[in-house]
DONU-787696 format. One record per residue (C-alpha): residue in one letter; x, y, z. Coordinates in steps of 0.02 Angstrom, whole numbers, padded with zeros to 5 digits, always signed. Layout:
N
AXYZ/...
% end
This chain:
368
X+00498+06926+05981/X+00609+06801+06082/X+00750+06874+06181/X+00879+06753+06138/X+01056+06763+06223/X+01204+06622+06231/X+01208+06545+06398/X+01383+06614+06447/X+01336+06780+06440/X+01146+06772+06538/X+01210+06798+06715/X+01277+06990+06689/X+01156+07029+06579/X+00991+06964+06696/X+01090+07037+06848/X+01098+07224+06760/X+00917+07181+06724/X+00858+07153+06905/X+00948+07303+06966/X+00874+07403+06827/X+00687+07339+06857/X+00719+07373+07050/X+00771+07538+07043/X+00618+07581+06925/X+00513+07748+06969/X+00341+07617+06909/X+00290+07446+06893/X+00251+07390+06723/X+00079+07297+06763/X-00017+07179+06649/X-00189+07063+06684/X-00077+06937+06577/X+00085+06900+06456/X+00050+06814+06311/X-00149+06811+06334/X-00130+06687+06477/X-00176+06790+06610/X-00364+06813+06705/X-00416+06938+06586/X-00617+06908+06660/X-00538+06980+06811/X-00405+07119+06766/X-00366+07226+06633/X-00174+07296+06572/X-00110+07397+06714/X-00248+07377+06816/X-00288+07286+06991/X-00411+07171+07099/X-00451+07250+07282/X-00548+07134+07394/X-00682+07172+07344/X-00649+07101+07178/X-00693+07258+07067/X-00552+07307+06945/X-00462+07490+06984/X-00351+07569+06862/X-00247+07648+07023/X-00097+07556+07083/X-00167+07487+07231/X-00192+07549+07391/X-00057+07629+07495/X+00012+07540+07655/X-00068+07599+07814/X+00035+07585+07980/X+00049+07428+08047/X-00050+07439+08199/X-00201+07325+08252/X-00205+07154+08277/X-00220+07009+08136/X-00418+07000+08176/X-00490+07162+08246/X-00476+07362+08244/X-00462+07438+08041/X-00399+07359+07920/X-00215+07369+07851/X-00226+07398+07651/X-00087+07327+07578/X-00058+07308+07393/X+00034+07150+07331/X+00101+07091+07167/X+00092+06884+07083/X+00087+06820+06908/X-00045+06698+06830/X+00031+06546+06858/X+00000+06399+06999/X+00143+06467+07080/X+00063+06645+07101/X-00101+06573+07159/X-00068+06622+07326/X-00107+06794+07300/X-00279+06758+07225/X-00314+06639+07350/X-00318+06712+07489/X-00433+06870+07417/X-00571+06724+07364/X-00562+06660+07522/X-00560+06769+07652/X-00410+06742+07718/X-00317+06891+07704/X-00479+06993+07767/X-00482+06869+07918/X-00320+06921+07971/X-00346+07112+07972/X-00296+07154+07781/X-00361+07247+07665/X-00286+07179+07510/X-00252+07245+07306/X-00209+07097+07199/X-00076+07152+07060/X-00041+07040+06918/X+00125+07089+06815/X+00210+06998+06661/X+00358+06955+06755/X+00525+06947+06872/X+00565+07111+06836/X+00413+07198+06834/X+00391+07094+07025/X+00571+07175+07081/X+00505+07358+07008/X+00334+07351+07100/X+00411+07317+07285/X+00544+07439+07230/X+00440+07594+07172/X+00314+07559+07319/X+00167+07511+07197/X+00164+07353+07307/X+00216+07317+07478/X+00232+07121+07435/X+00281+07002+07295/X+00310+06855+07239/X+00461+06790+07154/X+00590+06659+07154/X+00721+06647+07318/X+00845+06666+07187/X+00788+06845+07117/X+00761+06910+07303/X+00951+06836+07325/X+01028+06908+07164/X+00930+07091+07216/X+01018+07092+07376/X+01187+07053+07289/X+01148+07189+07192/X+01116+07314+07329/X+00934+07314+07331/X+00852+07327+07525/X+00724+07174+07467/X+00696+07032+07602/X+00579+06877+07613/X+00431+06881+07716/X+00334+06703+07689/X+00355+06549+07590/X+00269+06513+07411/X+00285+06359+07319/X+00368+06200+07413/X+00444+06081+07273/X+00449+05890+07336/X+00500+05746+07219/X+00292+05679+07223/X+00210+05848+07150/X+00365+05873+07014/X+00403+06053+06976/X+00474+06156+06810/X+00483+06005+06678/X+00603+06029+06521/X+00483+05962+06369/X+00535+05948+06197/X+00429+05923+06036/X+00404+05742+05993/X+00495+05745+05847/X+00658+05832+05909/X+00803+05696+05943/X+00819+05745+06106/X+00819+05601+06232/X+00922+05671+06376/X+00995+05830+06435/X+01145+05778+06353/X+01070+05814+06176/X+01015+05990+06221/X+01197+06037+06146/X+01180+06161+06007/X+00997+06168+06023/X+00885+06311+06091/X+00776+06286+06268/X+00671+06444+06321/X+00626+06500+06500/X+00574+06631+06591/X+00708+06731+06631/X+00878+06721+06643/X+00961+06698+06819/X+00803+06633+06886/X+00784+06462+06952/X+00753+06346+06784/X+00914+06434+06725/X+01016+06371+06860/X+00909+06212+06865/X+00971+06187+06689/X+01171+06236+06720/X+01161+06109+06873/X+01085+05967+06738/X+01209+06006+06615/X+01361+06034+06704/X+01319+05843+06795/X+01298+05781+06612/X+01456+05862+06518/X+01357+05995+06412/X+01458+06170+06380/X+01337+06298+06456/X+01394+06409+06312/X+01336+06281+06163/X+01139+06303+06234/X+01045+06451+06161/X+00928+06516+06294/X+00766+06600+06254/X+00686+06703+06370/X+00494+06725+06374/X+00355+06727+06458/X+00274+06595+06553/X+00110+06578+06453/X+00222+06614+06297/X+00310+06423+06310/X+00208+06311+06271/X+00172+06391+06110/X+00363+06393+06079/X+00385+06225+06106/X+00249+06142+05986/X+00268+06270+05873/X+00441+06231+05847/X+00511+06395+05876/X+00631+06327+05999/X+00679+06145+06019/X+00655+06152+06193/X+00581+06247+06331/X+00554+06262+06550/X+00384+06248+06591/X+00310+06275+06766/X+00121+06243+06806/X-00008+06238+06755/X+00076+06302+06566/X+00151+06112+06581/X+00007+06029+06540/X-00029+06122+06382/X+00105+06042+06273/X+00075+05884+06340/X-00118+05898+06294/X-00070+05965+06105/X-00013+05787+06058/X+00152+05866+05992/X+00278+05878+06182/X+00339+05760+06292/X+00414+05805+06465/X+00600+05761+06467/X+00634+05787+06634/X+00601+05865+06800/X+00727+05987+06810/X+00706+06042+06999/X+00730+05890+07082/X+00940+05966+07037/X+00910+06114+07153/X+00940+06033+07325/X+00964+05838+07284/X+00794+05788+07264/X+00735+05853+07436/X+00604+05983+07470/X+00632+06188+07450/X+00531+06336+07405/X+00525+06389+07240/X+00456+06542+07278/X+00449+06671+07419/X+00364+06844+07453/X+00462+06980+07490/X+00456+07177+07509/X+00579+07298+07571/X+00685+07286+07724/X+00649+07465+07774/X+00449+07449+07736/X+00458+07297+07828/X+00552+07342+07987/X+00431+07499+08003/X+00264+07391+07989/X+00300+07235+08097/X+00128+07195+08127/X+00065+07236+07938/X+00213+07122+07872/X+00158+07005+08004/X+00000+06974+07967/X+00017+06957+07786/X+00158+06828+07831/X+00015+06732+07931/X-00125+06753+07815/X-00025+06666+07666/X+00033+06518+07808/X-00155+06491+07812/X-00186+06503+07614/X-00032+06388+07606/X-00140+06266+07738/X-00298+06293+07658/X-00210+06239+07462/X-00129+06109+07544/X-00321+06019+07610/X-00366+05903+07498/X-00542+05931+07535/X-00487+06121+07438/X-00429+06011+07290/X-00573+06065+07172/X-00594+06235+07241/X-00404+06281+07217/X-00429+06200+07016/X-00563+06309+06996/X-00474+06466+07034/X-00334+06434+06947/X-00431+06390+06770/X-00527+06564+06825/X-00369+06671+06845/X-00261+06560+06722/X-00384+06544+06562/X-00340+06349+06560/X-00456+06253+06502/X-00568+06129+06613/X-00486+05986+06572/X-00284+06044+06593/X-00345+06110+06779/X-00417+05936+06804/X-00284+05828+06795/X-00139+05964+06830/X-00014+05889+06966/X-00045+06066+07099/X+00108+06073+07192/X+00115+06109+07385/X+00127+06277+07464/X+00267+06292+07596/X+00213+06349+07772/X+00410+06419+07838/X+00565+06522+07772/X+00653+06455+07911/X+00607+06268+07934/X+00693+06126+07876/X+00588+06100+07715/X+00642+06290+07635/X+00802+06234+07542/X+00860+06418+07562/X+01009+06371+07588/X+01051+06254+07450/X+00982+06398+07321/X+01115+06526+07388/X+01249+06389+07370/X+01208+06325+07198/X+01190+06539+07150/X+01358+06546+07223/X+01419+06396+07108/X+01353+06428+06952/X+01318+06614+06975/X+01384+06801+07035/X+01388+06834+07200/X+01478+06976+07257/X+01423+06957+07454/X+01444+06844+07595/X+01249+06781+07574/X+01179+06663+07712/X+00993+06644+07733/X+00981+06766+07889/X+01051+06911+07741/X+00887+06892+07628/X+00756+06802+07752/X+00656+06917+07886/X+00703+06849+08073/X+00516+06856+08120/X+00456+06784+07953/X+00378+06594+08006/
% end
C-alpha cells in the first residue's frame, strides 16, 4: 500500500525515519522491491560475494585494513546498493574485477531502500553504501557517525537525471498544475523531494496542496500508468518504462533545480566515521576501486557491457536498456563537479538542519 503523507509534514516524519533505520540492531535486505530487482542473482535477505554465488549470511565481516590496494590478502568488505542505474556501481565492479584488483574481497547487498541503506552501515551488516548526499547529510544532523567515502552518480544537464512524468491523459502541463494532485517518490527528504520543493516554490505551488506518495523505485512506473497517482519521480533506468507503455510522458527534469543546472553527485557511498578512521587503507581502497568502476562506466567503449549488466541485475527488458540515457559516474567528493555544497544549502533552505553542516562535516578528508 502507498505511504501517502501531505508535503508539509514529510520532513519530521522522514527525519525520525532515518534516525530510526540507523540506529537498527539489522538490515532489512531484499534481492528486489516491487519485483524489480536481479532476482537471477539474489534472493530476499540474501547476498552476492565475488565469487558470484548467493549466501544467506550477511556478508563478510571487515578485516583490518592492512595491505596494499594490489597485493598481500584480501580485505573482505561487505557493501550495500539498490537495483537501479544509480546502484550499478556496486555490481560493477564485482563483474569486473575491479574491486578484486584493488585488494578487496567484496559481498554485494541489495536492500529495498534509504532506510534499509542507513540500517546496514549502522548495524555493521555492511561497511559501505550507497545513498543520496542528502540522507548521509540529514543522518549526521541527526547524530548518526555516517561519512562519505567516494562519489556515485554525477548529474550533468546532457545525461538528464530523476524526470517527473505524468500519465498522458492527466492535465498536467507544468509544475504549476501539480497543485492538489498526487506525485510519488522514493522517499521523503531524499533528493526528488527537495528537487520538487525547489520546482514548486520557483513556480508559486503551496508545498502543502501536493500529496506525496512514497514508494519504491521499481514500484513507480506502475503508479504512474496505472493511475494510482497523477504523478510520480522516476530515476533510471525505471524512467523508461512509462515512457515505453504508450500511456507517460516526462514533464520535466527535475534535477537540473539542485545546483542551477550544473553538475553534482546524486549519490555517494558512505560508512561510519569510526569504521572508517580505524581502516584507512580498507576505506581507501574501496574509495579507489569505485574511481576506477566510475572510469570504466564512463568508456564508451563499456557502453554495451554496462547495458548488459544493468538489464541482468535490473530485470529491464532488452529494449528499455538499449536506448536508456546511462548517466555518468562521478570520480571526486571533493572536486569542483560534486555539488556538495549546493545540496547542504538547498537542505538548509527547504529542510531541518539543526547543525552548522559544511562539506568537510559529512565528506572523509582522504576520500578523492
Amino acid at each position: 500500500m502507498a505511504h501517502t503523507r501531505a508535503a508539509s509534514g514529510a520532513l519530521a516524519v522522514s527525519a525520525a525515519l532515518l534516525l530510526a533505520a540507523a540506529c537498527s540492531s539489522t538490515a532489512s535486505t531484499k534481492s528486489s522491491a516491487g519485483g524489480g530487482g536481479p532476482s537471477s542473482s539474489v534472493s530476499a535477505s540474501s547476498s552476492v560475494s565475488a565469487s558470484g554465488s548467493a549466501s544467506a549470511s550477511s556478508g563478510a565481516s571487515a578485516s583490518g585494513g592492512a595491505g596494499s590496494a594490489t597485493t598481500g590478502p584480501p580485505t573482505n568488505i561487505t557493501i550495500a546498493t539498490v537495483t537501479t542505474d544509480s546502484g550499478s556501481q556496486g555490481w560493477i565492479g564485482q563483474e569486473e574485477g575491479i574491486f578484486k584488483k584493488h585488494g578487496l574481497n567484496v559481498t554485494v547487498k541489495f536492500v529495498a531502500g534509504v532506510p534499509e541503506l542507513s540500517a546496514a552501515v549502522a548495524s555493521g551488516s555492511a561497511q559501505f553504501a550507497l545513498s543520496s548526499p542528502i540522507s548521509v547529510t540529514d543522518g549526521v544532523n541527526a547524530g548518526v557517525n555516517f561519512t562519505m567515502v567516494a562519489p556515485g552518480i554525477l548529474y550533468d544537464k546532457n545525461h538528464g537525471g530523476s524526470a517527473l512524468m505524468v500519465r498522458n491523459d492527466r492535465n498536467i502541463n507544468s509544475i504549476k498544475d501539480l497543485a492538489g494532485k498526487s506525485v510519488a517518490m522514493n522517499a521523503l527528504n531524499s533528493l526528488p523531494y527537495y528537487s520538487l520543493m525547489v520546482g514548486l516554490d520557483q513556480n508559486g505551488v503551496p508545498a502543502s496542496s501536493v500529496k506525496l506518495v512514497k514508494l519504491n523505485f521499481p514500484q513507480i512506473p506502475g503508479a504512474i500508468v496505472s493511475g494510482a497517482v497523477d504523478a510520480g519521480i522516476a530515476s533510471p533506468p525505471y524512467d523508461a518504462l512509462p515512457l515505453y507503455s504508450g500511456k507517460a510522458r516526462n514533464l520535466t527534469d527535475l534535477d537540473q533545480l539542485v545546483n542551477g543546472g550544473r553538475d553534482f553527485l546524486t549519490t555517494v557511498w558512505f560508512g561510519k566515521s569510526d569504521w572508517v578512521n580505524s581502516h584507512k587503507n580498507a576505506t581507501t581502497q574501496f574509495a579507489n576501486a569505485i574511481v576506477e568502476t566510475s572510469n570504466w562506466a564512463n568508456a564508451p567503449a563499456n557502453d554495451a557491457a554496462r547495458r548488459a549488466l544493468l538489464v541482468k541485475y535490473t530485470k529491464i527488458t532488452q529494449q528499455a536498456g538499449a536506448s536508456l540515457v546511462m548517466s555518468p559516474f562521478g570520480t571526486s567528493l571533493h572536486g569542483p563537479t560534486s555539488g556538495l555544497d549546493a545540496i547542504i544549502a538547498m537542505m538548509q533552505k527547504y529542510g531541518h538542519l539543526k547543525k552548522s553542516i559544511t562539506v568537510d562535516t559529512v565528506a572523509w578528508a582522504n576520500a578523492p
